[in-house]
RODO-2510 file (C-alpha; in nm, 4 decimals, decimal comma):
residues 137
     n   res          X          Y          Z
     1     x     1,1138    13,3860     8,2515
     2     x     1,1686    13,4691     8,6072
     3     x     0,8274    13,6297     8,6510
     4     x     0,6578    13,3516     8,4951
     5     x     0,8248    13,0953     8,7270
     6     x     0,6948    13,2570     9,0029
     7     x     0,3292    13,2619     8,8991
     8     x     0,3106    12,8704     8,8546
     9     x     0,4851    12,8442     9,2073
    10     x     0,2157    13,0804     9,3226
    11     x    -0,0445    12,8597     9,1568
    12     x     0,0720    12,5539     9,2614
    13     x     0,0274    12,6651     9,6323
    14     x    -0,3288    12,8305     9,5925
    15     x    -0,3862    12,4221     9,4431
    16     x    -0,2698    12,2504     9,7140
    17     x    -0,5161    12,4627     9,9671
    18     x    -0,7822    12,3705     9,7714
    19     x    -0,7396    12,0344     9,7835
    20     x    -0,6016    11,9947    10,1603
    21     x    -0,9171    12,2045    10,2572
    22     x    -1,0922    12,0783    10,5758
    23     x    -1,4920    11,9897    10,5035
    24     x    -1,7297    12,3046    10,4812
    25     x    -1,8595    12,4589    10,7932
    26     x    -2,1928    12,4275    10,8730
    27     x    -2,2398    12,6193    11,2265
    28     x    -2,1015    12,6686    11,5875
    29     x    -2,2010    12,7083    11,8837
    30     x    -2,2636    12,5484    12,2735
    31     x    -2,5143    12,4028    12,4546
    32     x    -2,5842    12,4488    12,8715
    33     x    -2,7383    12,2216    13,0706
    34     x    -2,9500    12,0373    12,8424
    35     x    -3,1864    11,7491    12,8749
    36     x    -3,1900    11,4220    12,6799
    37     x    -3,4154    11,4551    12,3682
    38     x    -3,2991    11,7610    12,3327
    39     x    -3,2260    11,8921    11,9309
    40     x    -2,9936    12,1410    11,8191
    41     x    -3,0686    12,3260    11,5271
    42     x    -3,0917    12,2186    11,1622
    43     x    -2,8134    12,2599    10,9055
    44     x    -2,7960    12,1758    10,5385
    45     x    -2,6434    11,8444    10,4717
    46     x    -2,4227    11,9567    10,0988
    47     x    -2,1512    11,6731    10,1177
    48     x    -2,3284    11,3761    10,2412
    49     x    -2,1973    11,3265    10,5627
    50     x    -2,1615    11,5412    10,9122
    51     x    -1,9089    11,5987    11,1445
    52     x    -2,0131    11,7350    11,5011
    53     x    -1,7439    11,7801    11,7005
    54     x    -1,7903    11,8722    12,0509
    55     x    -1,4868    12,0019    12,3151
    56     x    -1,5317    12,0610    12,6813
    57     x    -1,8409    11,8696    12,7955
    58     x    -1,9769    11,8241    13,1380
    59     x    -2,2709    11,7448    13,3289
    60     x    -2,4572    11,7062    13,6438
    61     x    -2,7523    11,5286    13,7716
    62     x    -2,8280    11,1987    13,8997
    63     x    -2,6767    10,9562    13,6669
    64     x    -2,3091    10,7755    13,7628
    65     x    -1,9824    10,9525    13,6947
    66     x    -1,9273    10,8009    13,3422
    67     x    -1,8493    11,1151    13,1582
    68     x    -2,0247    10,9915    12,8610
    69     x    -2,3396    11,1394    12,6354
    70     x    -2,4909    10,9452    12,3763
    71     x    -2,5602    11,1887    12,0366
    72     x    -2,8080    11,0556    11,7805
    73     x    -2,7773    11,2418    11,3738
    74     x    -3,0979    11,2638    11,2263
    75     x    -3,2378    11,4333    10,9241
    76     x    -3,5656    11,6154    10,9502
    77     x    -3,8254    11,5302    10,6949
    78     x    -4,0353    11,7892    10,6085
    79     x    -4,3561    11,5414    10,5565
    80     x    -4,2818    11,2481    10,7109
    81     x    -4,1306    11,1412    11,0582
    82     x    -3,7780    11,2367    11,0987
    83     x    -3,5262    10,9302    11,0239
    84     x    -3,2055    10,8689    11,2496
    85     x    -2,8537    10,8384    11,0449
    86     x    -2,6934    10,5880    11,2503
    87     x    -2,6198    10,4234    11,5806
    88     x    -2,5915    10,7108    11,8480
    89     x    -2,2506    10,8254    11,9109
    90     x    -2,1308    10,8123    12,2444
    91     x    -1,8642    11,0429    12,3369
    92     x    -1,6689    11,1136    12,6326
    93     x    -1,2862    11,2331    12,5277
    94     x    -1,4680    11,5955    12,5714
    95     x    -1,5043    11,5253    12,9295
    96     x    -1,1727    11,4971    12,9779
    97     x    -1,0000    11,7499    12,8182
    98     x    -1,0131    11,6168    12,4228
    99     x    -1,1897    11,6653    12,1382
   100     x    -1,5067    11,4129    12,0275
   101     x    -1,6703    11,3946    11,7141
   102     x    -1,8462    11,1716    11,5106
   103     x    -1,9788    11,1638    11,1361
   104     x    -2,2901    11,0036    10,9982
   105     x    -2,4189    10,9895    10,6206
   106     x    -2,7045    11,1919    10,5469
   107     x    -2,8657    11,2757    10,2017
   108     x    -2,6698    11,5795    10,0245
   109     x    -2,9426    11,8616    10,0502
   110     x    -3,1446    11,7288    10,3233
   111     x    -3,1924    11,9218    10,6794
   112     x    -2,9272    11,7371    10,9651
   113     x    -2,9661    11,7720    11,3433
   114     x    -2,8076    11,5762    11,6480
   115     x    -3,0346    11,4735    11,9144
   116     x    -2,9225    11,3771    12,2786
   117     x    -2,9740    11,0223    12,3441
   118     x    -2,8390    10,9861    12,7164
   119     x    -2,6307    11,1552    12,9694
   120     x    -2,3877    10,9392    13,1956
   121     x    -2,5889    10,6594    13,0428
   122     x    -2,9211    10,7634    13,1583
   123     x    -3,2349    10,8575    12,9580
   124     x    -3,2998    11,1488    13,2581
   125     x    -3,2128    11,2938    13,5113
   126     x    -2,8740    11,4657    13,4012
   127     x    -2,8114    11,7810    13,1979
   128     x    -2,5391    11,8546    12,9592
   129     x    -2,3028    12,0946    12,9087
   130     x    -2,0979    12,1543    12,5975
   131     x    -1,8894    12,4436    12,5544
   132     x    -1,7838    12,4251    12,1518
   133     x    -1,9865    12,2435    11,9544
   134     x    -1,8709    12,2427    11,5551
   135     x    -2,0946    12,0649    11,2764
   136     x    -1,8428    12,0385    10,9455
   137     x    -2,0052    11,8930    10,6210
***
């Protein structure tokens, strides 16, 4: 009886991991010194909604001091033109130390990227640095 006990407690854990699991990864990586309209690489939409998440941003160039970046999501249409998810994003808690991220719906299956809208609310002039950039589905 003891033995069995033990299995469901066991069970009962590996259920609760399951379902407390964060959303799947997609990819990682960083960015240096990048322009607006710049696009990072595709990844496969599966849940119907991204996260990108980016920590420790900067940048330099001629825009003002704001600390911000504006990030478009758009899905990339094989045979037609590409079609933003969205309002762009604009984060800045990166800049200083946080965490930013922001999710947009996207088709399950279709191709997702994130474009770069402006830097320190400029459409030029400024590149962008991020050093972790996550993308969760």
């Amino acid at each position: 009886m003891m033995k069995a006990k033990a299995l469901v407690t066991a069970g009962a854990a590996g259920l609760l991991t399951l379902v407390a699991a964060p959303a799947a990864f997609a990819w990682s990586g960083s960015m240096s010194g990048v322009l607006t309209g710049f696009e990072s690489r595709r990844w496969t939409v599966s849940g119907g909604s991204s996260e990108v998440r980016f920590s420790s941003c900067s940048s330099v160039g001629v825009g003002p001091a704001q600390k911000t970046a504006d990030i478009e999501q758009w899905e990339d249409r094989s045979f037609s033109p590409d079609s933003r998810s969205g309002d762009a994003a604009r984060v800045s808690g990166c800049f200083h130390g946080d965490t930013s991220s922001f999710t947009r719906s996207l088709p399950s299956g279709s191709k997702g990227y994130f474009r770069v809208d402006k830097i320190n609310g400029e459409g030029s002039g400024s590149g962008l640095t991020v050093k972790s950039i996550t993308v969760n589905e």
